[in-house]
Rosetta silent file (secondary structure, phi, psi, omega in degrees, C-alpha in Angstrom):
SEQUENCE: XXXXXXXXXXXXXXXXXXXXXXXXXXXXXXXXXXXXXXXXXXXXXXXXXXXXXXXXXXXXXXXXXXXXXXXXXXXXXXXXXXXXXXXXXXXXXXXXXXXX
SCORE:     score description
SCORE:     0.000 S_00000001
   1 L     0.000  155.864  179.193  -17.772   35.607  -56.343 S_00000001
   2 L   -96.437  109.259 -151.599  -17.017   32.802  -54.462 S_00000001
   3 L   -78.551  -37.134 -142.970  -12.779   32.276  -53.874 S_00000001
   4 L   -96.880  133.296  165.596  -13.011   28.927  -51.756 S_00000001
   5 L   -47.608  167.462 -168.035  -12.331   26.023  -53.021 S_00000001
   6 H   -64.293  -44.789 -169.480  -15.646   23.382  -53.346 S_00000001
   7 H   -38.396  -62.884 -145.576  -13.419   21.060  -50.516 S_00000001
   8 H   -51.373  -67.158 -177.639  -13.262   24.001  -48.106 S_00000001
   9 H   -47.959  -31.174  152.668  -17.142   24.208  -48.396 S_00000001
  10 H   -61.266  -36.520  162.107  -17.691   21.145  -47.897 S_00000001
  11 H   -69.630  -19.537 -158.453  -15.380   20.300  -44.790 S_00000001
  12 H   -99.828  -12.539  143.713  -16.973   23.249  -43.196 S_00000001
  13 H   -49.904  -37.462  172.254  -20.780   22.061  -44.097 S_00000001
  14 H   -60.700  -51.271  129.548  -19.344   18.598  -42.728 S_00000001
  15 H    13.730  -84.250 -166.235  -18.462   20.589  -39.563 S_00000001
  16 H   -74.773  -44.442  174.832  -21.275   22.344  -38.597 S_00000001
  17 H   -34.403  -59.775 -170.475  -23.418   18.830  -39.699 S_00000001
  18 H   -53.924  -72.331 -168.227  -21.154   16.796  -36.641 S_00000001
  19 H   -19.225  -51.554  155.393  -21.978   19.861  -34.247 S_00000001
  20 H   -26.666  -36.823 -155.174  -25.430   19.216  -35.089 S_00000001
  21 H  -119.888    8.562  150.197  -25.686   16.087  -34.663 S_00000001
  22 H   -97.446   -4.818 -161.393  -23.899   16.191  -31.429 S_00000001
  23 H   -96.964  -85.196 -169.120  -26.152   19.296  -29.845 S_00000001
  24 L   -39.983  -66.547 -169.796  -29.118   16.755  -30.871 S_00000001
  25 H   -39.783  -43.765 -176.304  -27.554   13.494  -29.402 S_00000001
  26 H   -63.894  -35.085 -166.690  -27.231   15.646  -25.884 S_00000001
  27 H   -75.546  -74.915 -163.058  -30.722   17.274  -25.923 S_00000001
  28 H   -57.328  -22.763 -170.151  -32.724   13.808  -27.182 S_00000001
  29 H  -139.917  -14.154 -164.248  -30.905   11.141  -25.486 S_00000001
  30 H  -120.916  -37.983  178.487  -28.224   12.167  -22.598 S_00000001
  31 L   -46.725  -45.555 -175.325  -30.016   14.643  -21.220 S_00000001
  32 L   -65.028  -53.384 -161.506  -33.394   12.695  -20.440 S_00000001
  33 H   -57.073  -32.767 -165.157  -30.557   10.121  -19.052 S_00000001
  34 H  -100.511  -12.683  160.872  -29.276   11.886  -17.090 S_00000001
  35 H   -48.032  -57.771 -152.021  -32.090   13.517  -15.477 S_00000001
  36 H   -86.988  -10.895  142.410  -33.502   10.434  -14.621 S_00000001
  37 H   -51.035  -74.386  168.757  -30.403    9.105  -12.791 S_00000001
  38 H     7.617  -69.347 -153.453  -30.403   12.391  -11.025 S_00000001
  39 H   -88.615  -47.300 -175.451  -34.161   11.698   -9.388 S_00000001
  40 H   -50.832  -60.013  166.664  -33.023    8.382   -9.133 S_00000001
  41 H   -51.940  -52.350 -162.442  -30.047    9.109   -6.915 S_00000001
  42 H   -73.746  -42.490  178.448  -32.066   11.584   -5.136 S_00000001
  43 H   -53.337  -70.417 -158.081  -35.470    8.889   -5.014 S_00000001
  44 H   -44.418  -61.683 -163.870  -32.349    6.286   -3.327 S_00000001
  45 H   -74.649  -16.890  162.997  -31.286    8.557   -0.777 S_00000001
  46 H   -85.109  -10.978  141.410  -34.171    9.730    0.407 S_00000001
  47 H   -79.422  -10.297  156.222  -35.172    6.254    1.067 S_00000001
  48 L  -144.978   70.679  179.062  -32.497    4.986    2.808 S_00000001
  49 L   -47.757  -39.342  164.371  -31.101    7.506    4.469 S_00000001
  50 L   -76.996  -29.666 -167.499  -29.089    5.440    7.469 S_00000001
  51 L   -52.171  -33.046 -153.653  -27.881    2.853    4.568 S_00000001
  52 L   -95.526   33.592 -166.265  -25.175    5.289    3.349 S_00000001
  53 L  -106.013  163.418 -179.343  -23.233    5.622    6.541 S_00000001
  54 L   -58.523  133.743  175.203  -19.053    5.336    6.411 S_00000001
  55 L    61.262   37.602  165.602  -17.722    1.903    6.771 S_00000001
  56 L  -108.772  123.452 -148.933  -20.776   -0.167    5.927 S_00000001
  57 L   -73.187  133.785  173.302  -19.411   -2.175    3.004 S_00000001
  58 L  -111.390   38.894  136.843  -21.453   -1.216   -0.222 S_00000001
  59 L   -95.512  133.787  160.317  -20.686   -4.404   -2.406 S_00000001
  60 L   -86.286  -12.779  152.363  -22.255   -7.244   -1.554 S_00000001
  61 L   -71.484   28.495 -163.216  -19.179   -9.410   -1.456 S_00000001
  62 L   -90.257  163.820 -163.282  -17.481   -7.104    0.767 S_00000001
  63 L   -80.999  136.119  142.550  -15.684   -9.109    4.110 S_00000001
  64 L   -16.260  -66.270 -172.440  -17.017   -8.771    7.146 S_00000001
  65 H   -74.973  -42.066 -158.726  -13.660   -7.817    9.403 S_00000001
  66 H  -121.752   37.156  150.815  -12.912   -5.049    6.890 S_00000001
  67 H   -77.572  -36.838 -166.817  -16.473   -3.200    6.717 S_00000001
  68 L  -107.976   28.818  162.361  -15.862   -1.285   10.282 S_00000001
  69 L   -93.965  157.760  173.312  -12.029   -0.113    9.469 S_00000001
  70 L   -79.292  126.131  168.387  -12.598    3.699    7.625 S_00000001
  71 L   -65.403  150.409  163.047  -11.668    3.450    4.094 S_00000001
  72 L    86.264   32.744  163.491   -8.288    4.698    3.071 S_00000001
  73 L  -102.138  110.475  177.784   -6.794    3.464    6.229 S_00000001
  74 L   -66.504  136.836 -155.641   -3.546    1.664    5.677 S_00000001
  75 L  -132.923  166.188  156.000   -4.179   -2.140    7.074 S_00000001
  76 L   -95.033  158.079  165.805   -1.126   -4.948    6.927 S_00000001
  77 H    -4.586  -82.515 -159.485   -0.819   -7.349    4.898 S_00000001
  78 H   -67.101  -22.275  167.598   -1.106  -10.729    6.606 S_00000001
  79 H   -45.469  -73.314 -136.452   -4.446   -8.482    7.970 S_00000001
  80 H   -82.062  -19.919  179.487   -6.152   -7.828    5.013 S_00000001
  81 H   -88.200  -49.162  141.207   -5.395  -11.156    3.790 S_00000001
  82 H     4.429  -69.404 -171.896   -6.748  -13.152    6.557 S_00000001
  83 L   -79.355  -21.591  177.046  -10.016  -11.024    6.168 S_00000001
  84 L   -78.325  145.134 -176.391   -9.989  -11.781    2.863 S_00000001
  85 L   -44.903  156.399 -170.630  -11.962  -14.699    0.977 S_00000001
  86 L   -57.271 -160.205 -170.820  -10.224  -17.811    0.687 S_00000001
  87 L  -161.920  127.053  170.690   -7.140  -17.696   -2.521 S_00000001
  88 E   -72.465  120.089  166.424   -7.021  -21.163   -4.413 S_00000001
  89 E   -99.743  140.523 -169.995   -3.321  -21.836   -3.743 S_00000001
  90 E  -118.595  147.931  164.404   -0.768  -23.260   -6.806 S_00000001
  91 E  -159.397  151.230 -161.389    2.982  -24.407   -6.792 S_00000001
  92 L  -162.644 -162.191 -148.690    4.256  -25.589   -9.610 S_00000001
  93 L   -92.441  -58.623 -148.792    8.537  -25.993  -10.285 S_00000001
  94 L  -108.653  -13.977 -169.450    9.004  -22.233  -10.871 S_00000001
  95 L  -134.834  129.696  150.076    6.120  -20.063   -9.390 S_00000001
  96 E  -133.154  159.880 -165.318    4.287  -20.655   -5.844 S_00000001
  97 E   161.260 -150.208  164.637    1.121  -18.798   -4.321 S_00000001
  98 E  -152.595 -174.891 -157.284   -1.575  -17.683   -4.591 S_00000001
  99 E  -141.973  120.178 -146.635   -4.419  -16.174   -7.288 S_00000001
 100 L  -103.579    0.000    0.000   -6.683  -13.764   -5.780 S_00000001
């Protein structure tokens, strides 16, 4: 005979049901996805192969002056700001600056 309560059977049909239906969701839809970034990444680089070299800015809004420093190179301030696009500047009784 069967001792478990009906609940028990039932969270552990509910259970196995998610597992299911998360097993599926990877094979049918993330998988395919992720393949085809894959060839896609792989498609990109084998076409531009020189594009991808260190300190060629990969944004298109990135500034000029601070595409040919190596990222993760500490810069000053009053540098980076300079280099940077203009900043609308506000002053107002209690706060002055500027709003990047």
């Amino acid at each position: 005979m069967n001792k478990q309560p009906p609940d028990t059977a039932n969270l552990i049909a509910a259970m196995m049901l998610c597992v299911l239906v998360m097993i599926g969701w990877d094979y049918f839809f993330l998988s395919p996805q992720r393949e085809a970034a894959r060839l896609a990444k792989i498609e990109q680089q084998q076409a531009t192969p020189a594009a991808a070299t260190p300190g060629t800015p990969t944004s298109p809004g990135a500034p000029a002056a601070l595409s040919a420093i190596p990222a993760g190179t500490p810069q000053p301030r009053e540098a980076v700001l300079a280099a940077s696009a203009a900043r609308p500047q506000f002053d107002n009784g209690k706060i002055d600056g500027s709003i990047k």
